[in-house]
N, C-alpha and C positions, 0 to 999 in steps of 0.2 A: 445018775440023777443029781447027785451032790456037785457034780460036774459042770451038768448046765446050770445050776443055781448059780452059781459062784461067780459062769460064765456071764450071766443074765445080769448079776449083781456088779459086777466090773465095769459090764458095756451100759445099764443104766448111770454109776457114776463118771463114769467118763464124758458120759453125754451131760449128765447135770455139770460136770465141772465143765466142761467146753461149752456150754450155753450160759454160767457166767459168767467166763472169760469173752464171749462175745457181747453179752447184756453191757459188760464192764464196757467195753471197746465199743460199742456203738453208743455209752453214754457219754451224755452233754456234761462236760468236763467245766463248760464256763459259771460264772458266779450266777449269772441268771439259772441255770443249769441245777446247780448246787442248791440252790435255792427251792427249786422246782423236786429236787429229791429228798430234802427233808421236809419237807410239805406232804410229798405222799407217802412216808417210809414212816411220819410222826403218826400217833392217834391221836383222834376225835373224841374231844371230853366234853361236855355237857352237863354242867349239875341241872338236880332237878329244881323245876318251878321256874327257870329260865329260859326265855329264845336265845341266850346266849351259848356258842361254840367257843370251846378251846381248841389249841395241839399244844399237847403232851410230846417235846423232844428227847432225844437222848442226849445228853450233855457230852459226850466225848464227838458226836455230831454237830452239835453248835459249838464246841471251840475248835473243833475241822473248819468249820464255815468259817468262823469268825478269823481265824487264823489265816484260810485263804485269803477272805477278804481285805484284810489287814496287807497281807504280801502285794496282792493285787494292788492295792493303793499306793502303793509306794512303789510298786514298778510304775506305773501309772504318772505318779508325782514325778518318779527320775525321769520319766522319758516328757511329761510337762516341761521340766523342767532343761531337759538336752533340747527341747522343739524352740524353749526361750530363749536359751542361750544360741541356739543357729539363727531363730529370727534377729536377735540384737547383731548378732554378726551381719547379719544379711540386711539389714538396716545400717550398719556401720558402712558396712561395703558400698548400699547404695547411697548413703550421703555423700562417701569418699567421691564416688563415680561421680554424683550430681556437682560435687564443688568441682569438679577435673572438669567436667563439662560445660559448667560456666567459665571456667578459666578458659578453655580452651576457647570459648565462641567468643569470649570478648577479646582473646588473642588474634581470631580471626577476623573480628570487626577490626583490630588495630592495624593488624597486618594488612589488610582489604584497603582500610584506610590510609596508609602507609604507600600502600601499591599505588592508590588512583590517586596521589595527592605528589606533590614536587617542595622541598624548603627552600626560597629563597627568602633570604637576608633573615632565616629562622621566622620566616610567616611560610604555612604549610598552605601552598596553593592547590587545588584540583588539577588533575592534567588541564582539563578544558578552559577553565581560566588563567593555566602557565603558557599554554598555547595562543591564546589569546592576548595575552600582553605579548608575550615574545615577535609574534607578527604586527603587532600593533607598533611594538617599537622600531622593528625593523622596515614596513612601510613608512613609517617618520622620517626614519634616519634616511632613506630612500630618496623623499620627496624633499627634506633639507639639502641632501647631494647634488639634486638635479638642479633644487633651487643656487644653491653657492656654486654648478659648474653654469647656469643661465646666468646668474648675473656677472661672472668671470668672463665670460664670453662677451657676453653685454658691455661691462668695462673695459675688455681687452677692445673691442669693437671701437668704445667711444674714444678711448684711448689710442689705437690707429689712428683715427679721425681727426682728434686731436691734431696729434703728431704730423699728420699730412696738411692739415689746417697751418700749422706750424712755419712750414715748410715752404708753404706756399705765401703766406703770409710773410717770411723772410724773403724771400725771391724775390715778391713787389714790393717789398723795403728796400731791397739790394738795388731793384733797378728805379726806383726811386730816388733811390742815395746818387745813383751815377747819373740819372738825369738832370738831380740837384746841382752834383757835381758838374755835369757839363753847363750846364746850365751856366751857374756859378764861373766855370772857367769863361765859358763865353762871355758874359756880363764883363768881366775882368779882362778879357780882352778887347771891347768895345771900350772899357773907359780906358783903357790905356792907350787907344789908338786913340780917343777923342782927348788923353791928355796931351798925348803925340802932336795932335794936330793942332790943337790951340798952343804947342809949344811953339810947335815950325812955324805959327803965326805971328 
């Protein structure tokens, strides 16, 4: 009989401890939590002749509480505080990005512009407008060639003509000159017969 008392008395405490070892482990550990079990763990005071309620804490329970919360707040703060310090990073980072990002697009406006653009004589031309003169000037030079090999031609021409005009022109000088000359000789042989003759008279 003493036997199963004892028995009875072990397996009741066992069971009280292991229910609140469980109560413990299934309680709400957070400050809300803490909160919510000194609220129901405190009593309910009331003087009389008032509608007003108290609670009556235990003091080694409110500097539990107050101590938690106290710790809470400043894990709280320090991780505030690490979330600040990676945002400012991560703001640092993204400004770095955004100036690389400008640099780089006006790099590429430059280079873009660079690409579709030609220097001549240090004036930076478009291709389409380097294009444009360069054939411009070379159909010039073109129609100046043909002009200076036409009037070459032209001149060479009148200058043949010339030349043969020349030529010809000397020719009927020449036989001019000798029918002067015969002429001339004749003449001069008539008045010498006719001096002849009124000599022998």
């Amino acid at each position: 009989m003493k036997m199963k008392f004892i028995l009875i008395l072990l397996v009741s405490i066992s069971f009280s401890i292991s229910s609140q070892e469980l109560e413990q482990s299934q309680e709400d550990t957070s400050i809300n939590g803490q909160f919510d079990k000194i609220y129901r763990t405190s009593t309910t005071y009331k003087p009389a002749g008032t509608n007003k309620k108290y609670k009556v804490i235990n003091l080694l329970n409110y500097q539990q509480l107050k101590a938690n919360v106290l710790d809470s707040l400043k894990k709280l703060e320090k991780e505030i505080s690490k979330q600040e310090s990676l945002l400012n990073s991560e703001r640092e980072q993204t400004q770095k990005t955004n100036q690389l990002l400008t640099k780089t697009q006006s790099d590429l406006v430059a280079s873009n512009k660079k690409e579709n653009s030609i220097s001549l004589f240090g004036i930076q031309l478009s291709k389409m407008n380097y294009n444009l003169l360069l054939w411009s000037i070379i159909i010039i030079a073109l129609l100046l060639l043909f002009y200076f090999i036409f009037k070459f031609f032209r001149s060479n021409s009148l200058t043949k003509e010339a030349q043969n005009n020349l030529v010809d022109v000397e020719q009927e000088f020449e036989q001019h000159r000798k029918k002067s000359l015969e002429r001339e000789q004749k003449l001069r042989r008539e008045l010498q017969d006719e001096i002849n003759k009124s000599r022998s008279n």
